[in-house]
C-alpha positions in Angstrom: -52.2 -93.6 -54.0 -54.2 -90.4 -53.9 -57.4 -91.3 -51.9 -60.5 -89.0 -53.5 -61.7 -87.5 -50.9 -61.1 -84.1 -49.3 -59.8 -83.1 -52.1 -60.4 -81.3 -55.6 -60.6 -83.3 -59.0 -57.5 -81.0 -60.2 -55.9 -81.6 -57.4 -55.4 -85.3 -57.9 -55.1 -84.9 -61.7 -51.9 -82.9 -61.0 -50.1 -84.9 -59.0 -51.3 -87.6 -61.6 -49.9 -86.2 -64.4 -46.9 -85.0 -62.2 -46.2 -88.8 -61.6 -47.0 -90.2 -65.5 -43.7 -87.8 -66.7 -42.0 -89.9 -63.9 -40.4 -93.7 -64.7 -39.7 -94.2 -61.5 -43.4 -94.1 -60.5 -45.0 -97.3 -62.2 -48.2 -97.3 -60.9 -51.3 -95.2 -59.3 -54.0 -95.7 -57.6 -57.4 -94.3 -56.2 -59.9 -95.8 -53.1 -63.8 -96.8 -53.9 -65.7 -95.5 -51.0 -68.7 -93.2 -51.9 -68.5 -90.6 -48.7 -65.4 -89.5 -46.8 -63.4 -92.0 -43.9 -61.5 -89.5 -42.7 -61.7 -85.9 -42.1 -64.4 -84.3 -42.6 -67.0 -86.5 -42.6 -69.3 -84.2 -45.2 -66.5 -83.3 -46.9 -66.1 -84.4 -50.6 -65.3 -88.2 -51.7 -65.3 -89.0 -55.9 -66.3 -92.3 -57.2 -63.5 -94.3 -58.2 -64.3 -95.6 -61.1 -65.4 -92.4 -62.7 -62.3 -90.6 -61.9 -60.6 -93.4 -63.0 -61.5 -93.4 -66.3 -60.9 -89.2 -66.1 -57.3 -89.8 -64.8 -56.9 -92.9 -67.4 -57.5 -91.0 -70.2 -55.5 -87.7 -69.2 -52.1 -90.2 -68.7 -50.4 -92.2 -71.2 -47.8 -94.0 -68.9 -49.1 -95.3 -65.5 -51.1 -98.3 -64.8 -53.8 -97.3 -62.6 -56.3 -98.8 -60.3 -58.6 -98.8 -57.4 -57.1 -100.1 -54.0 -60.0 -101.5 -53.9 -63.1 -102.1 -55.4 -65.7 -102.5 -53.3 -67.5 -105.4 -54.8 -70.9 -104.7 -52.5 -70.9 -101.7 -54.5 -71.7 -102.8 -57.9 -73.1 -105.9 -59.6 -70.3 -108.2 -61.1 -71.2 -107.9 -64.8 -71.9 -103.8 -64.6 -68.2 -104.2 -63.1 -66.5 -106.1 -65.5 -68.3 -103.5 -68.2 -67.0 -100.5 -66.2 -64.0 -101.7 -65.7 -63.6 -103.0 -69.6 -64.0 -99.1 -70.6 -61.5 -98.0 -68.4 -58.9 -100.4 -69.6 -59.6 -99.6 -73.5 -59.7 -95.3 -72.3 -56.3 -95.8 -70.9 -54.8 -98.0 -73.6 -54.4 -101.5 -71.4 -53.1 -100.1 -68.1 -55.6 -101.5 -65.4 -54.9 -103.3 -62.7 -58.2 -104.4 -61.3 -58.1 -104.1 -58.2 -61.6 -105.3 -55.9 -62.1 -106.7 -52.6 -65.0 -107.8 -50.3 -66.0 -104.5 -49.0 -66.4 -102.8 -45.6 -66.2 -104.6 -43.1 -68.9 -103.6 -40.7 -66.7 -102.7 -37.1 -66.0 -99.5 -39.3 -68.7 -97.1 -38.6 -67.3 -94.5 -41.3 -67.5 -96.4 -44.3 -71.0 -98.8 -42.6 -73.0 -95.2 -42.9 -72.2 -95.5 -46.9 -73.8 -98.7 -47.4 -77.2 -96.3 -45.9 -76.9 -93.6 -47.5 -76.9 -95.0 -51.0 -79.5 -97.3 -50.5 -76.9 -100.5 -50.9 -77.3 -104.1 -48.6 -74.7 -104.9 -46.5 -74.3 -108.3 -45.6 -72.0 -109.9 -43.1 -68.8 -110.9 -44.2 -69.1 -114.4 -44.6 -71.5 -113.7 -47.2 -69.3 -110.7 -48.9 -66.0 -113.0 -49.3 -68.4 -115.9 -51.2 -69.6 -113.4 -53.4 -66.5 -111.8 -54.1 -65.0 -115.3 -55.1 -68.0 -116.0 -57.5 -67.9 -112.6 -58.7 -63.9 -112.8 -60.0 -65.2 -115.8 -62.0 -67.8 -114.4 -63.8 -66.2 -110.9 -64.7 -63.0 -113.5 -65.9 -65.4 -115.1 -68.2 -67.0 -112.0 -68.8 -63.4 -111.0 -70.5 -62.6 -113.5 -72.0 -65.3 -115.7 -73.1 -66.7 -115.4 -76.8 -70.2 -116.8 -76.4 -72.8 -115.9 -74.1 -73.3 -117.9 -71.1 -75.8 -118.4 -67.9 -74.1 -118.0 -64.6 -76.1 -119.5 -61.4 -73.9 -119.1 -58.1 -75.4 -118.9 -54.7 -74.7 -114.9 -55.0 -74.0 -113.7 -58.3 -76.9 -115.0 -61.0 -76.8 -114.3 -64.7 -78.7 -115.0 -68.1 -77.1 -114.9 -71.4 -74.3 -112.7 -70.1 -71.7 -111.5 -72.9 -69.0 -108.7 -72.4 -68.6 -106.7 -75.6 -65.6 -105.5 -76.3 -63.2 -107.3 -74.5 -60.6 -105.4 -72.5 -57.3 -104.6 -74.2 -54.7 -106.6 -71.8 -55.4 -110.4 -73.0 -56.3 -112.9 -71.6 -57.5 -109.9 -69.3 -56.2 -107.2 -66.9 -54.3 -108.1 -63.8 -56.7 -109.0 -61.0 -55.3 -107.6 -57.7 -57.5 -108.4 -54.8 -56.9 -106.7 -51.4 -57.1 -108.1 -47.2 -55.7 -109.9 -44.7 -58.6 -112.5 -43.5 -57.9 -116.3 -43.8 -61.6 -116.2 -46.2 -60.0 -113.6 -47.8 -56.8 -114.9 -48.6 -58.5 -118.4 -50.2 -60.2 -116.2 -52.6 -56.8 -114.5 -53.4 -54.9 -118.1 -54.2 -57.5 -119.2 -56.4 -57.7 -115.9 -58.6 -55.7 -113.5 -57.8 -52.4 -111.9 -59.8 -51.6 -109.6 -57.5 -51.9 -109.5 -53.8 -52.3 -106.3 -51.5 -52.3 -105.7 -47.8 -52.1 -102.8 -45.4 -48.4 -102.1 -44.2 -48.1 -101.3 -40.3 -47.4 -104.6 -38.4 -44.3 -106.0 -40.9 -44.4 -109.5 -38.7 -48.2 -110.1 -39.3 -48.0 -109.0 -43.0 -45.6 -111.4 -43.3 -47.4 -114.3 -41.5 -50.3 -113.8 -43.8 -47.9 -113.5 -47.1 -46.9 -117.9 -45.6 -50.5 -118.5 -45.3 -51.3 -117.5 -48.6 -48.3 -119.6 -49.7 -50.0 -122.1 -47.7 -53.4 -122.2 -49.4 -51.8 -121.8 -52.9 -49.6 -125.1 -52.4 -53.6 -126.7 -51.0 -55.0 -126.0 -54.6 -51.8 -126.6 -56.7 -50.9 -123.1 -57.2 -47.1 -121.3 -57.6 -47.4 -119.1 -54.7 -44.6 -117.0 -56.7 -47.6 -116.6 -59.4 -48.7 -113.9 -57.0 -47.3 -110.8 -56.7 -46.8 -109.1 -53.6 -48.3 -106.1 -52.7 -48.2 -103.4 -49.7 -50.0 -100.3 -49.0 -47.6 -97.9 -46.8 -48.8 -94.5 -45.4 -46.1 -91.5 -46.0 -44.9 -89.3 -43.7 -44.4 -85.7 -45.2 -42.5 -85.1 -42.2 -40.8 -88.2 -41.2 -39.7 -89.2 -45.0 -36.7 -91.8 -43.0 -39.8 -93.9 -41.2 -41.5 -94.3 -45.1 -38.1 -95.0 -46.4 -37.4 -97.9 -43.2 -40.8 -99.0 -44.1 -40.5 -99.4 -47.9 -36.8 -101.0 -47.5 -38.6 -103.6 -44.8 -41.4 -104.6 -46.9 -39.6 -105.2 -50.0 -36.8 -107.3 -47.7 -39.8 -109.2 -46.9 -41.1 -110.0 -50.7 -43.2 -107.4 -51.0 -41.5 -105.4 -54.1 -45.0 -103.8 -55.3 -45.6 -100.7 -53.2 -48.2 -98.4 -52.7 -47.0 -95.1 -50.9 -50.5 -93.8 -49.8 -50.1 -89.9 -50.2 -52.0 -87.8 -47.3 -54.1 -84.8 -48.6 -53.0 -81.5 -49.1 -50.9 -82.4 -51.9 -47.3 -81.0 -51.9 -46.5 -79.0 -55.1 -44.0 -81.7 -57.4 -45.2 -84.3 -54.3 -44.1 -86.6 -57.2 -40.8 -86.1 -57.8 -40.2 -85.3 -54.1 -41.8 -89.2 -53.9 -39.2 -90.7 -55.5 -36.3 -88.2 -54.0 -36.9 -88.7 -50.8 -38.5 -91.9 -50.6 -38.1 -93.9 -53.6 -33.9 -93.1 -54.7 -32.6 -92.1 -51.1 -31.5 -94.7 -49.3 -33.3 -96.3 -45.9 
């Protein structure tokens, strides 16, 4: 994962195309938030999607995705459209990842919201959306007549994706957090499954309540895949490596290594030498 922001385009379109001459690599990923959370708080932050589609259609290999959509960002159908395009530019490699949003205790990405003129509702009211919303972008994707859509958030009138996506019956949907509202959404729609690495014990409580809530609704919970996000260490490569052979020991065998700006030269290769075919 290559976070857009204090950073140049080229710069993440290297280490990009560094990682798509890579097998070892099998995924990348950018974030969605429109101004920096770390750093320099003026500094420079791309939008996700955008870039996305740049990156998508200057790799051939690598599925690719945001970790995650901000679904306060952008109305549900507009999404499923955007996100349609950038599964066709990149041949049927998106994973589509989308989550509530900010949550508002973080001041960072709160002042976004502000500056670009979007709502921001409490939470409550974000996790209901986002549920509604994954059902309309699926039958966005997949459905071959138009249809009206009237949920208590997300409203539509003779809505129709044309094309469809490339991946059939659509692209993976990954959905990202930890909260119990969260993780209902998650059992009811979800492929994948992402969280934040850190705290391994409470990662691993919320992996059995998800299992939990997928038994409630009559759901596999091995249908989901796992997912964790870990930070890497330049530096400390042995605590990434701990971390990585802790998470998978725990079921969680898709990982995100989140790659901290400057980028290394051949950061990619030294990925998987160091962290990826080295032993913990």
């Amino acid at each position: 994962m290559t976070a857009p922001m204090q950073v140049g385009y080229h710069d993440v379109l290297r280490v990009w195309q560094e990682a798509d001459a890579i097998p070892e690599i099998e995924h990348a990923w950018l974030f969605d938030h429109l101004m920096p959370i770390g750093g320099d708080p003026d500094g420079p932050a791309y939008e996700g999607w955008t870039l996305l589609s740049a990156l998508a259609a200057q790799t051939r290999r690598l599925r690719l995705g945001l970790l995650v959509t901000s679904n306060r960002f952008r109305p549900p159908a507009m999404l499923a459209k955007i996100a349609t395009t950038v599964d066709i530019v990149s041949g049927g490699r998106l994973d589509f990842g989308i989550g509530a949003g900010s949550r508002p205790g973080h001041p960072l990405a709160r002042r976004e919201y502000e500056a670009h003129g979007l709502p921001f509702h409490d939470f409550a009211h974000s996790v209901e959306r986002l549920s509604e919303a994954c059902t309309a972008i699926r039958r966005l994707w997949t459905e071959n007549e138009p249809f009206d859509f009237d949920g208590a958030h997300v409203r539509l009138t003779g809505a129709f994706g044309s094309p469809k996506p490339v991946q059939r019956p659509h692209p993976p949907i990954l959905i990202g957090g930890r909260s119990s509202a969260t993780l209902r959404v998650v059992a009811e729609h979800a492929d994948l499954w992402n969280i934040p690495g850190g705290d391994i014990d409470g990662v691993v409580r919320r992996s059995a309540l998800l299992d939990r809530y997928c038994a409630e609704i009559g759901r596999d919970p091995a249908s989901i895949t796992r997912s964790i996000h870990l930070p890497v260490s330049y530096d400390r490569p042995q605590a990434t490596r701990e971390a990585i052979a802790e998470s998978v020991a725990a079921g969680f065998e898709h990982v995100v290594l989140g790659l901290p700006a400057p980028y290394p030269a051949g950061v990619a290769r030294w990925v998987v030498d160091e962290l990826v075919t080295t032993p913990a």
